[in-house]
N, C-alpha and C positions, 0 to 999 in steps of 0.2 A: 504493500500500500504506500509506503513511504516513498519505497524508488519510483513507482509509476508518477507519484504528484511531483519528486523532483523531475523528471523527465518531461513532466507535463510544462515544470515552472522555467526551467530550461528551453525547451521549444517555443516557447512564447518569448521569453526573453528574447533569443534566436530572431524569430521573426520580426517582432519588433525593432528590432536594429538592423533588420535588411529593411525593414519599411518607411526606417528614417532615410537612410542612403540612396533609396529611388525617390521618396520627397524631396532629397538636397539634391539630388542632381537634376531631379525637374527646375529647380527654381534656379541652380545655380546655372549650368550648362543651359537653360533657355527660356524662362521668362523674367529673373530678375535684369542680365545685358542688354535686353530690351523694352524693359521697364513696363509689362507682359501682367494683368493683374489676375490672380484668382479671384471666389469668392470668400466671403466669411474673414476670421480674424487675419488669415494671411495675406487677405488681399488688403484691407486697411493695413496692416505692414509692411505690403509694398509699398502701397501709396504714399504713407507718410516715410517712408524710405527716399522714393523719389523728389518728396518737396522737400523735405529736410535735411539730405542729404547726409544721414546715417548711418551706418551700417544696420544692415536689417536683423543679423545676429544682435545687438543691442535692443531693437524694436519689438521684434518677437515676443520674447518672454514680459516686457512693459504691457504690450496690449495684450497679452491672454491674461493678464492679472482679472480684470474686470469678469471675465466670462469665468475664469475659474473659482473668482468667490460667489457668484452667481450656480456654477455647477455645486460649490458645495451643501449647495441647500436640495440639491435635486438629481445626483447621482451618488453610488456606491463609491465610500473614501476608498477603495482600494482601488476603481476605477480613474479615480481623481489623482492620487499620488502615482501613479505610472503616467498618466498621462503629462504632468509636470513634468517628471523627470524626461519623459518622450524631447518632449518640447525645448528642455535645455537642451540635449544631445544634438536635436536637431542646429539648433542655436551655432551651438559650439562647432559641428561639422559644417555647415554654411562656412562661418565664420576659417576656419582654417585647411578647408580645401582648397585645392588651386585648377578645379574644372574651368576650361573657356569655352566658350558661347561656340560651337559647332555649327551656325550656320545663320545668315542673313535672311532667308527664305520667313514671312511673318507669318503664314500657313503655316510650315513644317513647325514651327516655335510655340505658337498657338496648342498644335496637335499632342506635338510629343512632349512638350512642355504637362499639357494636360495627364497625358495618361500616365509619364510618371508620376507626377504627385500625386492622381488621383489612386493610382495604383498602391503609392507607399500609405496614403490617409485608410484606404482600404484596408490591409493590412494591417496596420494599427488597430482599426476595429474590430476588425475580426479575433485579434488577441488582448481585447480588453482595455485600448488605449483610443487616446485621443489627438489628434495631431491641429485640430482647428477647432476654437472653442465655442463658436457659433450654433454649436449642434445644442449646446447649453442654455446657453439662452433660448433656444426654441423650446425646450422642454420645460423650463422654467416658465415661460408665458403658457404655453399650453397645460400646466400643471395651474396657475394662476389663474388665468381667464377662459384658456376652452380654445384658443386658437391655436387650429391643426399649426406643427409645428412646422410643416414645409409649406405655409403659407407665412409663418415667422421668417424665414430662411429667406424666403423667395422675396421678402419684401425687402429684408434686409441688403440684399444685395442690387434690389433695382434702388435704392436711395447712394449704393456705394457707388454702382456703376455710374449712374448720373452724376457724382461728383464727378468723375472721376473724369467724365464728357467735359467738364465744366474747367477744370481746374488742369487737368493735360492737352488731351485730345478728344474728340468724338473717334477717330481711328483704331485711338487706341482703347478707349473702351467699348468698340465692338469686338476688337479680336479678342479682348479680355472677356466679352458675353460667350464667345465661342471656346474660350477655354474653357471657362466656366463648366459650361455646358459637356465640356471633352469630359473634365476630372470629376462629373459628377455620374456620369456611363460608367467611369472605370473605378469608379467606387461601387457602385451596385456591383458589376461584374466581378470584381475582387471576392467582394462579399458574398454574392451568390455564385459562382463561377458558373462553369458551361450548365452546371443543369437547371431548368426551367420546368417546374410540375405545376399541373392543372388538374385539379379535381373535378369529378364526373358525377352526380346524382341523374340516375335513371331508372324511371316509372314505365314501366311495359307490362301490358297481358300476357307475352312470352317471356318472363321473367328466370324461367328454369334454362330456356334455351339460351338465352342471354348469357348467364350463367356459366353454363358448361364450355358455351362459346370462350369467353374472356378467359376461365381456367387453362382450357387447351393448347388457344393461342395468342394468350399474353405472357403466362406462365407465372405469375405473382397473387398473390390472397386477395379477395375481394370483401367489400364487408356487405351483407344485407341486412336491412331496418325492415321491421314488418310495422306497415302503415296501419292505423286502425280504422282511416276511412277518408275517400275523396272525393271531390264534386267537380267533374265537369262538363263535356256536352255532353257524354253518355247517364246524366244524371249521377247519383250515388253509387260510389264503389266501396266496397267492405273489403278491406286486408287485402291492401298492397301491399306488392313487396319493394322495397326503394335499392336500388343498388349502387356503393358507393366505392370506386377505386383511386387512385389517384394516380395518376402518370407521367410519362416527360411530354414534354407539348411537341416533342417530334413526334410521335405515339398515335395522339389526338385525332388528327384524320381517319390513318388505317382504323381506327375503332368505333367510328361514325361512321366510314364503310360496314364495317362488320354488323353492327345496330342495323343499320339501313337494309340489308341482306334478312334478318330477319324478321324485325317489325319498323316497319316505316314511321310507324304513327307510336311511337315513343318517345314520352316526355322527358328533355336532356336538360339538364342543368350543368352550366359550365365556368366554374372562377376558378380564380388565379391561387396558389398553394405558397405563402413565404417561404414557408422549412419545413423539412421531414426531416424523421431517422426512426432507421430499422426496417427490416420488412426487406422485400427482393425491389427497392424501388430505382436501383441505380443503374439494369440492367434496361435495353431496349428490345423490341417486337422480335428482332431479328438472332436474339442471341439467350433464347430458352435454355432452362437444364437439359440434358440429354437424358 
């Protein structure tokens, strides 16, 4: 039990400091040379980088002060002290790295600027860390008033970008909207990686067939709900059976084929799935136990 948790507190460590060195080499190697903003606390660290002409390893850990006494009231202290100490590391590696800006191109700088940071901010979260403390404050107001947080986020950042039109360029705070936008894909992406599930509820008269169907040729557990009753144009039904699996969304098609093949006029329900674990759900159509 012990060695598994060190190995556990280890890997995380681990990651985490790969996830700062692809953060510092977004900023350093392509959007800080060209003065290139994110969103959230780092983009305000650019920018007052740029006007004041500071080093942004100084600026950094100044402006996440606010949002981290802000976090202290609305995340886990052990999430909160990695994430500080995240955030000096990063500081200090900016600071005494010697990456040069690898290309003139404001697309390419834009792009890959984005997907590393957003890729190292990813990482960071996925191991328990925070690398931009603007996610705090949206939690914070949404714990306070009720407003979705990525409507906090989202606001927050069309009043930066607008400075930011204001006080530099409009140029430059479009390609800044477009990084924006780059390092916030490659943050999902991180966090979720290649696989994408979508859950299935499906009401049919041929419920047994269905059934055997998906067993055969999906190869993973399904679950059935016995309904105790439903109303629709056939009037009152007594004890449906409701069937629920969850899948990768490459999946999704061939199995509304298969449905379609035996009851056309089955009721599907179809959302989006954040997280699993356990179960056979990581295999695809094509690649059954033998």
């Amino acid at each position: 039990m012990e060695w598994t948790k060190m190995k556990n507190s280890v890997l995380e460590i681990g990651q985490i400091g790969v996830a700062i060195f692809l953060a510092s080499v977004g900023l350093k190697m392509f959007l800080l040379p060209n003065g290139f903003l994110d969103g959230g606390a780092t983009g305000i660290t650019i920018l007052l980088s740029e006007l004041l002409d500071i080093d942004i390893s100084v600026i950094l850990p100044i402006v996440s002060i606010p949002f981290f006494v802000i976090g202290y009231f609305t995340i886990d202290r052990r999430i909160l002290v990695k994430s500080f100490i995240a955030i000096l590391c990063l500081s200090l590696i900016i600071h005494f790295e010697n990456f040069e800006s690898i290309t003139n191109d404001k697309l390419i700088i834009a792009t890959f600027g984005g997907l590393f940071l957003g890729t190292g901010i990813g990482l960071a979260i996925r191991n328990g860390a925070v690398l931009d403390g603007s996610e705090m404050l949206g939690i914070y107001i949404n714990n306070k008033f009720g407003f979705s947080i990525g409507a906090v986020i989202l606001l927050f950042n069309i009043i930066l970008f607008g400075i930011t039109a204001l006080v530099l360029t409009p140029e430059i705070a479009m390609y800044s909207i477009l990084t924006y936008i780059i390092t916030g894909k490659a943050v999902d992406f991180t966090i979720k990686g290649f696989e994408n599930y979508v859950g299935l509820m499906i009401i049919s008269n041929k419920s047994k067939m269905l059934q055997d169907c998906f067993l055969e040729e999906i190869g993973h557990g399904i679950t059935v709900y016995q309904g105790v009753k439903g109303f629709g144009k056939r009037g009152l039904n007594e004890k449906n059976e409701i069937i629920h699996l969850i899948v990768n969304r490459i999946d999704v098609k061939r199995i509304n084929v298969m449905i379609d093949a035996i009851d056309k006029d089955a009721f599907i329900i179809e959302f989006d799935v954040n997280d699993v674990k356990g179960g056979k759900l990581k295999r695809y159509l094509g690649t059954r136990d033998k």
